[in-house]
C-alpha positions in Angstrom: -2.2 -15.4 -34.1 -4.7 -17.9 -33.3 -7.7 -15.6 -33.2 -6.6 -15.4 -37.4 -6.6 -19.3 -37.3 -10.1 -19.0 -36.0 -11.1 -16.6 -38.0 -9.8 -18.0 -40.9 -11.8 -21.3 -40.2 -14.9 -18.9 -39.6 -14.5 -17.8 -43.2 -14.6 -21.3 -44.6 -17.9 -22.6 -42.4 -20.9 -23.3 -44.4 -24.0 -23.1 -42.8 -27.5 -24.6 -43.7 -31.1 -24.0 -42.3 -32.5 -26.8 -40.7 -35.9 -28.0 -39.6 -35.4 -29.3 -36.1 -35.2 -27.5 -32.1 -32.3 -26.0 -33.3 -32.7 -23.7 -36.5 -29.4 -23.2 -37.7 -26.0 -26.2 -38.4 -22.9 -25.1 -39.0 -19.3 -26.9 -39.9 -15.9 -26.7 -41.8 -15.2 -29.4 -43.6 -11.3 -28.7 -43.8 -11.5 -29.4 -40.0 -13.0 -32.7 -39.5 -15.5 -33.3 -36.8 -16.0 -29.7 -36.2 -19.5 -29.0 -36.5 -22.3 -26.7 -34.1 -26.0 -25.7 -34.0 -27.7 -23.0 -32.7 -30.9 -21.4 -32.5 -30.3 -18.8 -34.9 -27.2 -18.8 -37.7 -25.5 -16.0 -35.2 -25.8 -18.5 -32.1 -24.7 -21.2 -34.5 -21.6 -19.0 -35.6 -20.6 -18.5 -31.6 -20.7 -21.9 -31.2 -18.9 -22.9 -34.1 -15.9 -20.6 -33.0 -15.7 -22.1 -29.3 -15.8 -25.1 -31.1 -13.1 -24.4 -33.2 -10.9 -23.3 -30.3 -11.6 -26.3 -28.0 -10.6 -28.6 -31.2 -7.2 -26.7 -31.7 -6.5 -27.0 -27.8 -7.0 -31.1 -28.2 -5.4 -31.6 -31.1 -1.9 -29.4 -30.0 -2.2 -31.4 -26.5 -2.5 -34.5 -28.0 0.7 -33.7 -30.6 -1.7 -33.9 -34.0 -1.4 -31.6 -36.8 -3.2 -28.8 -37.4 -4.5 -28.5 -41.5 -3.8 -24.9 -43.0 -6.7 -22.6 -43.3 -6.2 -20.7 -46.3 -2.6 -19.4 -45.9 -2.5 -19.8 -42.1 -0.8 -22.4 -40.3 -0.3 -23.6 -36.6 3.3 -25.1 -36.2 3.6 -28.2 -33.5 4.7 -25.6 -31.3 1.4 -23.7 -31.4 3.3 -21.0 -33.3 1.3 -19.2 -36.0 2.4 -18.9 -39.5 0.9 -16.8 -42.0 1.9 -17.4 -45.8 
């Protein structure tokens, strides 16, 4: 399902302290451009997840592939493959 997609993409985020208004930068580099901060790493992670899921809606509206995450895949057709 897509919540695994998300999930999966969670899994992969690396985060990193920073020293600025917002404390906390996260990102997965195996989806490009998708990146969030928050206040603290737990606000960064929530953010990071809508994130995610607004960058899966535009990319399947606008026809693009979708990389795997680990052994999860979303087909052109929004369906969900697992390997």
């Amino acid at each position: 399902m897509l919540i695994e997609y998300i999930q999966a993409a969670l899994e992969k985020a690396r985060y990193e302290i920073i020293e600025d208004e917002e404390t906390s930068y996260g990102e997965v580099l195996e989806l490009e451009g998708v990146w969030a901060t928050g206040n603290t790493l737990e606000e960064c992670r929530r953010n990071l997840e809508e994130v995610i899921d607004e960058w899966i809606v535009f990319r399947l509206r606008r026809g693009l592939m979708l990389p795997p995450i680990g052994n999860h895949l979303i087909k052109d057709s929004g369906e969900i493959a697992v390997a």
